[in-house]
PyMOL Python script that loads the backbone (N, CA, C, O; Angstrom):
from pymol import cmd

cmd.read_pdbstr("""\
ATOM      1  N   UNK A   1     -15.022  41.609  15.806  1.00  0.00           N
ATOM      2  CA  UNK A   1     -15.816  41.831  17.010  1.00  0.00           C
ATOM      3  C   UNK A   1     -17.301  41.628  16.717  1.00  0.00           C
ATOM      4  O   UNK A   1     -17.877  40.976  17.589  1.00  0.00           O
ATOM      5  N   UNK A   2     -18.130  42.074  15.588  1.00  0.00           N
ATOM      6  CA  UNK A   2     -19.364  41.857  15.290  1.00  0.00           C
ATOM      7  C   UNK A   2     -19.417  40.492  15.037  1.00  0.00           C
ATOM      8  O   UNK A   2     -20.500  39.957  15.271  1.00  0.00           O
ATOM      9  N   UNK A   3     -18.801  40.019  14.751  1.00  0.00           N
ATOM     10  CA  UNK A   3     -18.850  38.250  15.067  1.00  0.00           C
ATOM     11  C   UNK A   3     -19.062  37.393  16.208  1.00  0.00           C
ATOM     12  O   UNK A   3     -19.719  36.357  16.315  1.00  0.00           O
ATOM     13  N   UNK A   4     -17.932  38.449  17.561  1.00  0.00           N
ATOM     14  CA  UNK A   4     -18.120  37.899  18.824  1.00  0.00           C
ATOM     15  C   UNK A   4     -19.513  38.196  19.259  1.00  0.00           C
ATOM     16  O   UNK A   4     -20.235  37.452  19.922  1.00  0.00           O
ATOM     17  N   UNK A   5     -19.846  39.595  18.716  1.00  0.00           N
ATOM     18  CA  UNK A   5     -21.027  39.759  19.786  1.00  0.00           C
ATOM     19  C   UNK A   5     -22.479  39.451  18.980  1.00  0.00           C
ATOM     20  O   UNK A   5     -23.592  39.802  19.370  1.00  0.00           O
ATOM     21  N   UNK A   6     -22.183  38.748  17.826  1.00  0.00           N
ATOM     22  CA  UNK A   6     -23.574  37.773  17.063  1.00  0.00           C
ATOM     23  C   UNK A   6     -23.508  36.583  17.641  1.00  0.00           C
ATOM     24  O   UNK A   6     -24.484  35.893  17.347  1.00  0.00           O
ATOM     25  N   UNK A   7     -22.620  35.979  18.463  1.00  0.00           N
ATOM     26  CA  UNK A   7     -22.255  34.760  18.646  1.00  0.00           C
ATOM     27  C   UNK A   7     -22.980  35.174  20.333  1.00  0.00           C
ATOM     28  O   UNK A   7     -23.679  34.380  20.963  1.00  0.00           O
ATOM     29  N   UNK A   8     -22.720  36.161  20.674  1.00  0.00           N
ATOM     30  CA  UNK A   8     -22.988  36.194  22.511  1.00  0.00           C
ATOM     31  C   UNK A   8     -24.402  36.581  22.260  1.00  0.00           C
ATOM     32  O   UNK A   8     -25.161  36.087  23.094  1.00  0.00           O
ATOM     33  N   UNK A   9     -25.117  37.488  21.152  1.00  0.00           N
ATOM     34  CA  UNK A   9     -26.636  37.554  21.030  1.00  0.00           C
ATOM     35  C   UNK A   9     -26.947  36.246  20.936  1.00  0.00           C
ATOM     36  O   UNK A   9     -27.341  35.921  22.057  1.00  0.00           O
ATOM     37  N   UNK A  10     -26.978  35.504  20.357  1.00  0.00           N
ATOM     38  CA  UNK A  10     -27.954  34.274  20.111  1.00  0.00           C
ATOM     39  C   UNK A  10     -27.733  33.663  21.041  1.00  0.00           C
ATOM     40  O   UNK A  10     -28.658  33.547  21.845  1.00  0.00           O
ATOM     41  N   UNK A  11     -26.165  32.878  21.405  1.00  0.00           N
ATOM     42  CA  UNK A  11     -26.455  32.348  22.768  1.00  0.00           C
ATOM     43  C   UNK A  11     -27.711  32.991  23.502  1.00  0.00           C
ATOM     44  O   UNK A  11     -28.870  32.579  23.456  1.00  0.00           O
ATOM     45  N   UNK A  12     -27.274  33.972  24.113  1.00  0.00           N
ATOM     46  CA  UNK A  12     -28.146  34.704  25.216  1.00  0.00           C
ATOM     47  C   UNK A  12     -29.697  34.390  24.442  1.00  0.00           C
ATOM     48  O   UNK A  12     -30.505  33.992  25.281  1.00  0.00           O
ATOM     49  N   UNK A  13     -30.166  34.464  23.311  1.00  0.00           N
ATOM     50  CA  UNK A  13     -31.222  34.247  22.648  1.00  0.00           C
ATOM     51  C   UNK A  13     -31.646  33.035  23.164  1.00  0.00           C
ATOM     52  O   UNK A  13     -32.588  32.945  23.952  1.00  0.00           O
ATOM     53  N   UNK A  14     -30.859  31.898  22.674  1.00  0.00           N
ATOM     54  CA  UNK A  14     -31.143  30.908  23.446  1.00  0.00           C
ATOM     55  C   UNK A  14     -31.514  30.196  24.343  1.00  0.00           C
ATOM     56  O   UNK A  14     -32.363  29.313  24.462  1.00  0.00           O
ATOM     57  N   UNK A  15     -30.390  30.927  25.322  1.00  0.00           N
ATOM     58  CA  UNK A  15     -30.664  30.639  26.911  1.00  0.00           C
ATOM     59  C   UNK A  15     -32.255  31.437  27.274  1.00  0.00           C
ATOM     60  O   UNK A  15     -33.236  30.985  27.864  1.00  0.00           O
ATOM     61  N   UNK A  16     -32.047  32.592  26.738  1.00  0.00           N
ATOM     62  CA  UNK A  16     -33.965  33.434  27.113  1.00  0.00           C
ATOM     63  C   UNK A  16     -34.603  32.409  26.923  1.00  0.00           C
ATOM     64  O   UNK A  16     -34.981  31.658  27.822  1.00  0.00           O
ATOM     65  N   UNK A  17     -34.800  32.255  25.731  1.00  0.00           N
ATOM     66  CA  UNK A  17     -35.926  31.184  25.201  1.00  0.00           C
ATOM     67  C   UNK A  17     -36.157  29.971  25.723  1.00  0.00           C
ATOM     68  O   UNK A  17     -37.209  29.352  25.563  1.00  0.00           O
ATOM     69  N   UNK A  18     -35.099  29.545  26.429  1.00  0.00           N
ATOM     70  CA  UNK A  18     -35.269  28.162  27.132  1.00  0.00           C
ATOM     71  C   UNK A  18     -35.633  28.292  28.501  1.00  0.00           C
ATOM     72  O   UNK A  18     -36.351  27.522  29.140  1.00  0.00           O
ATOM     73  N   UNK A  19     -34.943  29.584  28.992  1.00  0.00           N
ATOM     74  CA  UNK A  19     -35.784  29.754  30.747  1.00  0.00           C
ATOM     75  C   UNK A  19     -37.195  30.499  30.722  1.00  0.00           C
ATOM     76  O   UNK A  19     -37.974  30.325  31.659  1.00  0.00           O
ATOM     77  N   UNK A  20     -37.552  31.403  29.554  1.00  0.00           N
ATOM     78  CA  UNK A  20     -38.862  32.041  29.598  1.00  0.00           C
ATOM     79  C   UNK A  20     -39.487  30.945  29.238  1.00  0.00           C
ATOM     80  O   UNK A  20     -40.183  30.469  30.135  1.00  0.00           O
ATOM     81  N   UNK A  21     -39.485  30.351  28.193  1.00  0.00           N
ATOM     82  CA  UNK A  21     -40.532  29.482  27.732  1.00  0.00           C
ATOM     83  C   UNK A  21     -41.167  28.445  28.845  1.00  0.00           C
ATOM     84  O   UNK A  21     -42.327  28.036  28.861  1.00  0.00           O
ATOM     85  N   UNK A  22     -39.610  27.974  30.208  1.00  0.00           N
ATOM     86  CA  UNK A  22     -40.501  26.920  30.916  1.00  0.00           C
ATOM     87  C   UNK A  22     -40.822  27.754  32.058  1.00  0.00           C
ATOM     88  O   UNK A  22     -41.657  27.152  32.733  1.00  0.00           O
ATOM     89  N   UNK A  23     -40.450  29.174  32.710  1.00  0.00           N
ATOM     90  CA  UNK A  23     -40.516  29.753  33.851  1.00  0.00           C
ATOM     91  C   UNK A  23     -42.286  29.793  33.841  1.00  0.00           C
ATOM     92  O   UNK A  23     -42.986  29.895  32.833  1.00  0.00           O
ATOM     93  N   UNK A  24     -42.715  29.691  35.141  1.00  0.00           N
ATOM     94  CA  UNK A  24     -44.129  29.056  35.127  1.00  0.00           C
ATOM     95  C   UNK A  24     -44.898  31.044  35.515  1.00  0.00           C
ATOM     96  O   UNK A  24     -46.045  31.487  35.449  1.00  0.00           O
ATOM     97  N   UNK A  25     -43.626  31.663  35.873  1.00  0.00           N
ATOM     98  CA  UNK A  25     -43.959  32.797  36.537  1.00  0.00           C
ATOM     99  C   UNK A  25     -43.986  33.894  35.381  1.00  0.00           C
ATOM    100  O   UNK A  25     -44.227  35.077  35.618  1.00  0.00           O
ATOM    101  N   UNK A  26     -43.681  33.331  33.943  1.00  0.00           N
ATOM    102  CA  UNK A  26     -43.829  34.576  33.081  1.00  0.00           C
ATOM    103  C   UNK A  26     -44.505  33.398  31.626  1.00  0.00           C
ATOM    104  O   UNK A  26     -43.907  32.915  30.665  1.00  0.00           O
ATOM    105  N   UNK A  27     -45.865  33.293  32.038  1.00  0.00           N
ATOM    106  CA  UNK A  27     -46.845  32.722  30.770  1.00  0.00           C
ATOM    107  C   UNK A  27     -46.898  33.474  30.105  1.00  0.00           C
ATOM    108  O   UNK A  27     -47.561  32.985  29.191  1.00  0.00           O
ATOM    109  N   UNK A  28     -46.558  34.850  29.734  1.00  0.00           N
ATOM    110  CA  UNK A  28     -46.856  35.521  28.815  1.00  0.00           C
ATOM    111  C   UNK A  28     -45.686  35.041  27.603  1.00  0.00           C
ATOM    112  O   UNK A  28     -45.915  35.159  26.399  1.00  0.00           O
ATOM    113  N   UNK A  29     -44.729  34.626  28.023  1.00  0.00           N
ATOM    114  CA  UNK A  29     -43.911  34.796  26.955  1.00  0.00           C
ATOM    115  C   UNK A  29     -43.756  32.924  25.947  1.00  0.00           C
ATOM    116  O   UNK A  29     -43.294  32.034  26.661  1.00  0.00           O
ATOM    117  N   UNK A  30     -43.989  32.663  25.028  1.00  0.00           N
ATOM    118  CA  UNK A  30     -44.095  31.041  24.532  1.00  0.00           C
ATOM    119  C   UNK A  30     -43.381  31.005  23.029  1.00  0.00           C
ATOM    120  O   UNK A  30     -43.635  30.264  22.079  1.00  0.00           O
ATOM    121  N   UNK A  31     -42.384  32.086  23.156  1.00  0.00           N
ATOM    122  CA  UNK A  31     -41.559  31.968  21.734  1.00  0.00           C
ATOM    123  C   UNK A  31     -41.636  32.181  19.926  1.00  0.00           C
ATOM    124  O   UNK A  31     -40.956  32.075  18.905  1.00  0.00           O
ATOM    125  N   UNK A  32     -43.315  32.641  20.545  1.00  0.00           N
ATOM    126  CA  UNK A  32     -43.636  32.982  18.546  1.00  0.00           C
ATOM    127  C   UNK A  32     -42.665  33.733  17.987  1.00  0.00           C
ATOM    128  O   UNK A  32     -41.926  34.519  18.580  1.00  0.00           O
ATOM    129  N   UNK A  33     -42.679  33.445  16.688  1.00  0.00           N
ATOM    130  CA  UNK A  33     -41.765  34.140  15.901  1.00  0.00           C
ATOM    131  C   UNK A  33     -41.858  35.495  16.314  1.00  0.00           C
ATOM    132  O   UNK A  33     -40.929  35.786  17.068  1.00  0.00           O
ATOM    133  N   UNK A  34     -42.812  36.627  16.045  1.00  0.00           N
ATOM    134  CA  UNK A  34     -42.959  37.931  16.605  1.00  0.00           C
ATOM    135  C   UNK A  34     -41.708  37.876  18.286  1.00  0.00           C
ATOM    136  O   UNK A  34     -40.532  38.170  18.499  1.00  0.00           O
ATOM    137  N   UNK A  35     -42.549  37.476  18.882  1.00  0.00           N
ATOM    138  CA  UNK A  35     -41.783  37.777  20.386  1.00  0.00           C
ATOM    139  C   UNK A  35     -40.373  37.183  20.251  1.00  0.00           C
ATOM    140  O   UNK A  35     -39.490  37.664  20.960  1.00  0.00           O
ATOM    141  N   UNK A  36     -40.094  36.228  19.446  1.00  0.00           N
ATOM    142  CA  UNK A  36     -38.297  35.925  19.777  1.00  0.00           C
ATOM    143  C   UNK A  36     -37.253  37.218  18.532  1.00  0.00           C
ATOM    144  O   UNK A  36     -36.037  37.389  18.439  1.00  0.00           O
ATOM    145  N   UNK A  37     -38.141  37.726  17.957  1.00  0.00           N
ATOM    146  CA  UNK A  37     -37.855  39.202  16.996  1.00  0.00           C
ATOM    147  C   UNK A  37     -37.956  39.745  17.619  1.00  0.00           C
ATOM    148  O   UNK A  37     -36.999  40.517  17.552  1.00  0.00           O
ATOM    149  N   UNK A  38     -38.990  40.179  18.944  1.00  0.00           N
ATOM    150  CA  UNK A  38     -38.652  41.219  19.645  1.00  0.00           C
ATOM    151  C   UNK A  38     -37.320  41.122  20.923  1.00  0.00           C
ATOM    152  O   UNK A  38     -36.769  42.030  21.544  1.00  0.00           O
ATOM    153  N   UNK A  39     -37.148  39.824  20.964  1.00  0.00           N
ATOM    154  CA  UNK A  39     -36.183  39.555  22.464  1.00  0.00           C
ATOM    155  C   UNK A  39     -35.244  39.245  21.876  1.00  0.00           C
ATOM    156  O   UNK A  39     -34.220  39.190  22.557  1.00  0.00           O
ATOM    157  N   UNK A  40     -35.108  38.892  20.345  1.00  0.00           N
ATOM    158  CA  UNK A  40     -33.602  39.872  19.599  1.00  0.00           C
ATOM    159  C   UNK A  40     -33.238  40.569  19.567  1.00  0.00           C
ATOM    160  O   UNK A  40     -32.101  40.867  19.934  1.00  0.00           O
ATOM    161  N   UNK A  41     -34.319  41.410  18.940  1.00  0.00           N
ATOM    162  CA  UNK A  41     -33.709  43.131  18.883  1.00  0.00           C
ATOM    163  C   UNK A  41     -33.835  43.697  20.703  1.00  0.00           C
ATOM    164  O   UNK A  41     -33.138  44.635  21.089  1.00  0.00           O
ATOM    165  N   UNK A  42     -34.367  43.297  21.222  1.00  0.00           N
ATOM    166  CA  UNK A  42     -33.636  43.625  22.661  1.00  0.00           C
ATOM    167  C   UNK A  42     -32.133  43.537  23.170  1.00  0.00           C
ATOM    168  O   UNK A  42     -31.390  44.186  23.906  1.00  0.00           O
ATOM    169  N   UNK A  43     -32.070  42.227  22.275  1.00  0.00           N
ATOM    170  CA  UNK A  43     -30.106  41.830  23.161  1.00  0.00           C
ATOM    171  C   UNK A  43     -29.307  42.332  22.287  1.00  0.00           C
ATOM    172  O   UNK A  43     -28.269  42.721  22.822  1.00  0.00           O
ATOM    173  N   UNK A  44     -29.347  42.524  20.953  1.00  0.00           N
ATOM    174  CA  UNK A  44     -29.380  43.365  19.906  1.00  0.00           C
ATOM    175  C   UNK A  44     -29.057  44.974  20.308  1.00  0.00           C
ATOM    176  O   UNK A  44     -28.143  45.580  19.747  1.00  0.00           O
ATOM    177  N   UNK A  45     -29.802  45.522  21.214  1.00  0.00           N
ATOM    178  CA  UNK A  45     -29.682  46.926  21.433  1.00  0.00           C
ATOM    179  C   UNK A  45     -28.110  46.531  22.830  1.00  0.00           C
ATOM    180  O   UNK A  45     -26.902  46.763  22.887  1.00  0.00           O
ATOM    181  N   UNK A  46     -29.168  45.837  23.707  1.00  0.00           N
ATOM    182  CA  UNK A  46     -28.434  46.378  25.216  1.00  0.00           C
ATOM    183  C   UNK A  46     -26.526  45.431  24.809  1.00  0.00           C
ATOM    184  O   UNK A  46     -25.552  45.741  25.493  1.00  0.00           O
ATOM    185  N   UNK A  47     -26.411  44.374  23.660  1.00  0.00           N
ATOM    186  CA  UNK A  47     -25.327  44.207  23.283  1.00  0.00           C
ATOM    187  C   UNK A  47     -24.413  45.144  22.849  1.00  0.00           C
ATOM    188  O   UNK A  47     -23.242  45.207  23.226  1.00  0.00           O
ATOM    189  N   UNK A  48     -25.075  46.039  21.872  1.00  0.00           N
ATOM    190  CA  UNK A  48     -24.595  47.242  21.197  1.00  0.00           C
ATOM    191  C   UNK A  48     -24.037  48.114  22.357  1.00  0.00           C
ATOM    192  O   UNK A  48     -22.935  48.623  22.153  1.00  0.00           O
ATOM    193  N   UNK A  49     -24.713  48.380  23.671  1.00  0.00           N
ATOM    194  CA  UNK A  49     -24.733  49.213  24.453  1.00  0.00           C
ATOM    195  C   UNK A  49     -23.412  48.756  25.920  1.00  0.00           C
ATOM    196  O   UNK A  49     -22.798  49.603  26.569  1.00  0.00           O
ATOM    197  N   UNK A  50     -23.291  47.219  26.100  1.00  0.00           N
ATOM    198  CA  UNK A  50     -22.897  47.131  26.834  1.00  0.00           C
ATOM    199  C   UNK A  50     -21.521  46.686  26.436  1.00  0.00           C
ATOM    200  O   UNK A  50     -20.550  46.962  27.141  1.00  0.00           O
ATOM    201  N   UNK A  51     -21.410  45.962  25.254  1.00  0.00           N
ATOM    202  CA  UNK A  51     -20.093  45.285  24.672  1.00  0.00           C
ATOM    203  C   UNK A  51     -20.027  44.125  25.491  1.00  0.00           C
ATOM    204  O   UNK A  51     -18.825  44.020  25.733  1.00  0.00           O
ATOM    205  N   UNK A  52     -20.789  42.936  26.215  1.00  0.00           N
ATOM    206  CA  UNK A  52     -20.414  42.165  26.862  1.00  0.00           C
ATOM    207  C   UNK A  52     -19.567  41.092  26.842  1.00  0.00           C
ATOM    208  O   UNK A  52     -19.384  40.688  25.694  1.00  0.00           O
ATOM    209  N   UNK A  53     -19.003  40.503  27.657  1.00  0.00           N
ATOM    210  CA  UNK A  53     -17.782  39.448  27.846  1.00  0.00           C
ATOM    211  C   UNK A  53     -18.657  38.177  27.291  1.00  0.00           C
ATOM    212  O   UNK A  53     -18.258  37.561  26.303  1.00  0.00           O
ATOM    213  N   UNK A  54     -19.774  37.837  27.915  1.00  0.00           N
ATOM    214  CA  UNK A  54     -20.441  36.202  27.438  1.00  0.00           C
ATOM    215  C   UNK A  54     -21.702  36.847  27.107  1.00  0.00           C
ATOM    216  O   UNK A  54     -22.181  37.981  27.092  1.00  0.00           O
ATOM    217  N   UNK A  55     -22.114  35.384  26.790  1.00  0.00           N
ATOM    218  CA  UNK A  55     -24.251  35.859  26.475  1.00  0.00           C
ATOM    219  C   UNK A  55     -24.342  35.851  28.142  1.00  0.00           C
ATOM    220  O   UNK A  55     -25.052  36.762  28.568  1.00  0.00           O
ATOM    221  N   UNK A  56     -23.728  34.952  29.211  1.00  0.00           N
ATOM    222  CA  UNK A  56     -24.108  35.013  30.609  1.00  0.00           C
ATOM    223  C   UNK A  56     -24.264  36.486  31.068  1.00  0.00           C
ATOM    224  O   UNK A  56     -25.140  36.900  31.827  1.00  0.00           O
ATOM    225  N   UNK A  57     -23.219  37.251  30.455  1.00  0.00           N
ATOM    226  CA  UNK A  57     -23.247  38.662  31.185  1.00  0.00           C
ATOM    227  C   UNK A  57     -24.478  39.511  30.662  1.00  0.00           C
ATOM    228  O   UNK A  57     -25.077  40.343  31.344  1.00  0.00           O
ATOM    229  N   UNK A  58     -24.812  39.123  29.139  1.00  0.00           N
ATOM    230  CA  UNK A  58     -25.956  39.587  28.672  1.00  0.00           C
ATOM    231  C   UNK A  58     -27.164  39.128  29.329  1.00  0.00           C
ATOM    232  O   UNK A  58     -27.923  39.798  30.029  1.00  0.00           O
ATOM    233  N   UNK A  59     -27.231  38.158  29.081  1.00  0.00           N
ATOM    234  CA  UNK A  59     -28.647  37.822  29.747  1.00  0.00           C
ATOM    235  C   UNK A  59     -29.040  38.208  31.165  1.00  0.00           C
ATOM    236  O   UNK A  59     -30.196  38.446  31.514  1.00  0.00           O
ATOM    237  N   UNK A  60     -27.582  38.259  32.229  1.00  0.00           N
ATOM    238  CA  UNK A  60     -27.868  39.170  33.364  1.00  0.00           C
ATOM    239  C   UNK A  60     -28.306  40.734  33.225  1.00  0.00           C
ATOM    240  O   UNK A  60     -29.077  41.220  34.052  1.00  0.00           O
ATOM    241  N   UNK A  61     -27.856  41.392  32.299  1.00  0.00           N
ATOM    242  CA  UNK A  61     -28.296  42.490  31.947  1.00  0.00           C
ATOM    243  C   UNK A  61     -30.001  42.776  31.323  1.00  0.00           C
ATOM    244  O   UNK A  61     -31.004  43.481  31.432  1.00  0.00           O
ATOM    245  N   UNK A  62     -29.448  41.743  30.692  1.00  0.00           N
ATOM    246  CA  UNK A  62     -31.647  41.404  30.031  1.00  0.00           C
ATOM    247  C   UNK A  62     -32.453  41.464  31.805  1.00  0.00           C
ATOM    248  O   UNK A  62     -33.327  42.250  32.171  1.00  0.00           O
ATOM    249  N   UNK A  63     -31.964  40.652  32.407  1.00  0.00           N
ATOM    250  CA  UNK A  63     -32.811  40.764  33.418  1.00  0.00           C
ATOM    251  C   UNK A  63     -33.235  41.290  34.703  1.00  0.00           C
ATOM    252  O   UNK A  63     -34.204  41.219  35.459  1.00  0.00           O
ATOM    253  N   UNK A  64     -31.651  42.065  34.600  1.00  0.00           N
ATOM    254  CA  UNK A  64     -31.511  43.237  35.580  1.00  0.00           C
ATOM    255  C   UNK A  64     -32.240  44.432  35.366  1.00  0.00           C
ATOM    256  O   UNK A  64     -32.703  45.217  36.193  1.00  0.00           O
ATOM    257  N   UNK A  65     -32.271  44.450  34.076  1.00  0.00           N
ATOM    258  CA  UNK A  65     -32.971  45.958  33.005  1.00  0.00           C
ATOM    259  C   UNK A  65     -34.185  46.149  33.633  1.00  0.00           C
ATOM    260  O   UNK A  65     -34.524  47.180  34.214  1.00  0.00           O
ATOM    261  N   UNK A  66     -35.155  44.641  33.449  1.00  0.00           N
ATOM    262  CA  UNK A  66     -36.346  44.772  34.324  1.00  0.00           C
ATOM    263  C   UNK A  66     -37.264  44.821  33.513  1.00  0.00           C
ATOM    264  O   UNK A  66     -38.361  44.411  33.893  1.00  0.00           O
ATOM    265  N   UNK A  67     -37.086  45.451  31.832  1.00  0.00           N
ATOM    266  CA  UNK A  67     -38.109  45.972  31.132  1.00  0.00           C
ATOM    267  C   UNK A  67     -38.266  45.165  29.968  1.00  0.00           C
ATOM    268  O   UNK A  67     -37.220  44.848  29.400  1.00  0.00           O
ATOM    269  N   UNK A  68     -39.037  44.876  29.624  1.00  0.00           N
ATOM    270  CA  UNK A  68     -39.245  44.059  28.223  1.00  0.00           C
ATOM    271  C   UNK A  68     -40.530  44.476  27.149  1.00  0.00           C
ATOM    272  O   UNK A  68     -41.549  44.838  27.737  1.00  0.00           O
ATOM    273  N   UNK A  69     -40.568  44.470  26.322  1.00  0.00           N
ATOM    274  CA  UNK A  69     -41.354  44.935  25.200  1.00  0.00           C
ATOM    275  C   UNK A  69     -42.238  43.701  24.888  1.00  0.00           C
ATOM    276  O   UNK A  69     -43.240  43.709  24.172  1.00  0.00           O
ATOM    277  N   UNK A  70     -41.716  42.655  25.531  1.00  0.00           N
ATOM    278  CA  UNK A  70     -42.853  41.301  25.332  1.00  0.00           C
ATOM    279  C   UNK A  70     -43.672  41.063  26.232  1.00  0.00           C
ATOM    280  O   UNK A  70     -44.572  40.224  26.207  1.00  0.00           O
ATOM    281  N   UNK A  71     -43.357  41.894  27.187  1.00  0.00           N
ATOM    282  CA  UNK A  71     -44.808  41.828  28.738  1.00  0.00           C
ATOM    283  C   UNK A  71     -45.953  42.359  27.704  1.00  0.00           C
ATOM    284  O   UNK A  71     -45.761  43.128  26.763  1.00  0.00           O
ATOM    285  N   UNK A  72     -47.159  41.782  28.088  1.00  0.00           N
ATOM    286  CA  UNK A  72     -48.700  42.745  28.024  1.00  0.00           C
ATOM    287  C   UNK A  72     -48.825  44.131  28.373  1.00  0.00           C
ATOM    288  O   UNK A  72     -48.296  44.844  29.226  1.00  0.00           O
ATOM    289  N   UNK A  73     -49.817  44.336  27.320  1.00  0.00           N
ATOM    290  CA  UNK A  73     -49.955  45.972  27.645  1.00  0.00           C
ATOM    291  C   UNK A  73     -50.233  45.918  29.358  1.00  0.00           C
ATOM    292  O   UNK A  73     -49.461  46.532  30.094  1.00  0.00           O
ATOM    293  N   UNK A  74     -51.084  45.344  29.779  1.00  0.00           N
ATOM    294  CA  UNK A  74     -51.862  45.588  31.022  1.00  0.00           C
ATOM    295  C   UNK A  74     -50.731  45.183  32.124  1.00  0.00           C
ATOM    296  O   UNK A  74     -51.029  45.298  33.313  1.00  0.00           O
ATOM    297  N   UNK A  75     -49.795  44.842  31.854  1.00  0.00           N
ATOM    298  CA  UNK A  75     -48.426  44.388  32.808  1.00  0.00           C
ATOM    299  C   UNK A  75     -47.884  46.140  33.393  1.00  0.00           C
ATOM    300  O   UNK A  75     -48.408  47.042  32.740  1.00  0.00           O
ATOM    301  N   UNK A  76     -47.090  46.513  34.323  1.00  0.00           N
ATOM    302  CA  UNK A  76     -46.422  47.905  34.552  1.00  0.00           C
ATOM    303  C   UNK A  76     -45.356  47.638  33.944  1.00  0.00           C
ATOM    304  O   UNK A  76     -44.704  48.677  33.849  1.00  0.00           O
ATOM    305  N   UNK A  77     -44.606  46.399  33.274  1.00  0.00           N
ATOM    306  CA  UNK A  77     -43.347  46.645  32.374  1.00  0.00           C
ATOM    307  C   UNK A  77     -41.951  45.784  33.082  1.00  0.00           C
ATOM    308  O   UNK A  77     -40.899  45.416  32.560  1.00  0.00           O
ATOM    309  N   UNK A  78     -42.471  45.660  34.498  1.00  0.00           N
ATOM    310  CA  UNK A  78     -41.263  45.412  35.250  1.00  0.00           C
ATOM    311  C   UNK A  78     -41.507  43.833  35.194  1.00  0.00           C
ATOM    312  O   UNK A  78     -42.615  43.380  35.482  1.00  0.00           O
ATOM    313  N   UNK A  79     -40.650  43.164  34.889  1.00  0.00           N
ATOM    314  CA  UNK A  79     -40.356  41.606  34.457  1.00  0.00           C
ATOM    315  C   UNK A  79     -40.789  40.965  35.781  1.00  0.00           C
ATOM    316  O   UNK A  79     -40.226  41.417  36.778  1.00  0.00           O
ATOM    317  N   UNK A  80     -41.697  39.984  35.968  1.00  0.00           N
ATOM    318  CA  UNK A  80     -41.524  39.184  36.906  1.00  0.00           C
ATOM    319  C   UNK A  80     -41.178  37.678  37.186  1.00  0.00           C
ATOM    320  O   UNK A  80     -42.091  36.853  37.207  1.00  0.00           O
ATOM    321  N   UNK A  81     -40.473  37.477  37.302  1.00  0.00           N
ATOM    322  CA  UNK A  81     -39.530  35.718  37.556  1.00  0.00           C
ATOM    323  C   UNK A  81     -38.927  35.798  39.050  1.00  0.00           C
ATOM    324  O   UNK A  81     -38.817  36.836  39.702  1.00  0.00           O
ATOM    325  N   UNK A  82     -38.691  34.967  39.317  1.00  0.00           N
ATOM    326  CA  UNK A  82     -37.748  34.476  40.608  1.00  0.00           C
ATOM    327  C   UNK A  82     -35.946  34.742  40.163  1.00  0.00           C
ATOM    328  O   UNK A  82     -35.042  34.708  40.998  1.00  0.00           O
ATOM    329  N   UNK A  83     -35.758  34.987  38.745  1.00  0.00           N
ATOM    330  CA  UNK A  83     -34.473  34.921  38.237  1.00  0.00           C
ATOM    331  C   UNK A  83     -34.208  36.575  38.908  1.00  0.00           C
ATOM    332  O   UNK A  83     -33.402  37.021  39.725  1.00  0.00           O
ATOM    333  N   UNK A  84     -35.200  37.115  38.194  1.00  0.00           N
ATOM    334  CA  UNK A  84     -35.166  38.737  38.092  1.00  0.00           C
ATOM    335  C   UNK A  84     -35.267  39.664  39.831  1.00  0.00           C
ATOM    336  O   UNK A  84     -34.944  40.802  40.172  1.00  0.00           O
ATOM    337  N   UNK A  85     -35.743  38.746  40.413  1.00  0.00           N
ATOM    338  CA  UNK A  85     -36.206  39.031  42.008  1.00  0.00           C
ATOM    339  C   UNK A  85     -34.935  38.635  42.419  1.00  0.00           C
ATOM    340  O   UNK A  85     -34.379  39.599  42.946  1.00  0.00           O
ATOM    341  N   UNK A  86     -34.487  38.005  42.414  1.00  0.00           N
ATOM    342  CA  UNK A  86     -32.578  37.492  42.934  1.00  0.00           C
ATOM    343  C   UNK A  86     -31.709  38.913  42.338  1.00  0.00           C
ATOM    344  O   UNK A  86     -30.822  39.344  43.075  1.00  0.00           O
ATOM    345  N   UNK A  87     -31.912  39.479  41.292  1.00  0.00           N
ATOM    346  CA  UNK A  87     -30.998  40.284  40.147  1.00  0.00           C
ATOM    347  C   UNK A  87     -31.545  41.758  41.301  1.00  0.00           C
ATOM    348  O   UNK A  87     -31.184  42.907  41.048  1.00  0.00           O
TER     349      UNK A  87
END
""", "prot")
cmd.dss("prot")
cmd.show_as("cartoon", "prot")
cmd.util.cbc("prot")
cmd.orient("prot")
């Protein structure tokens, strides 16, 4: 099982990294090493927490959550995208 769900973190790693990096509505986020360590150990936790079926179900959860540790201090925390406004 820790196999399945290293295999559904990175996907989901992936897929983050490819819709944050071009979403025009969250410039804060551009993939440095630091921030893709932190939006690991994010899917990392809520994986641990949720046991999910795909990285799809994860990454809906990443963005339902709302909260991310890679927003700016000066941000209130709550994620903003058009992905997350649909969720």
């Amino acid at each position: 099982m820790k196999s399945e769900l290293a295999d559904c973190v990175l996907e989901g790693l992936l897929q983050l990294h490819e819709e944050l990096s071009v979403d025009p509505e969250a410039p804060w986020y551009v993939g440095t090493p630091d921030q893709t360590e932190v939006l690991h150990n994010e899917l990392w936790s809520l994986a641990a927490e949720l046991r999910p079926s795909s990285s799809g179900v994860l990454v809906d959860a990443w963005y339902k959550g709302g909260r991310s540790s890679l927003l700016p201090v000066a941000c209130t925390g709550e994620l903003v995208s058009s992905r997350h406004a649909l969720a």
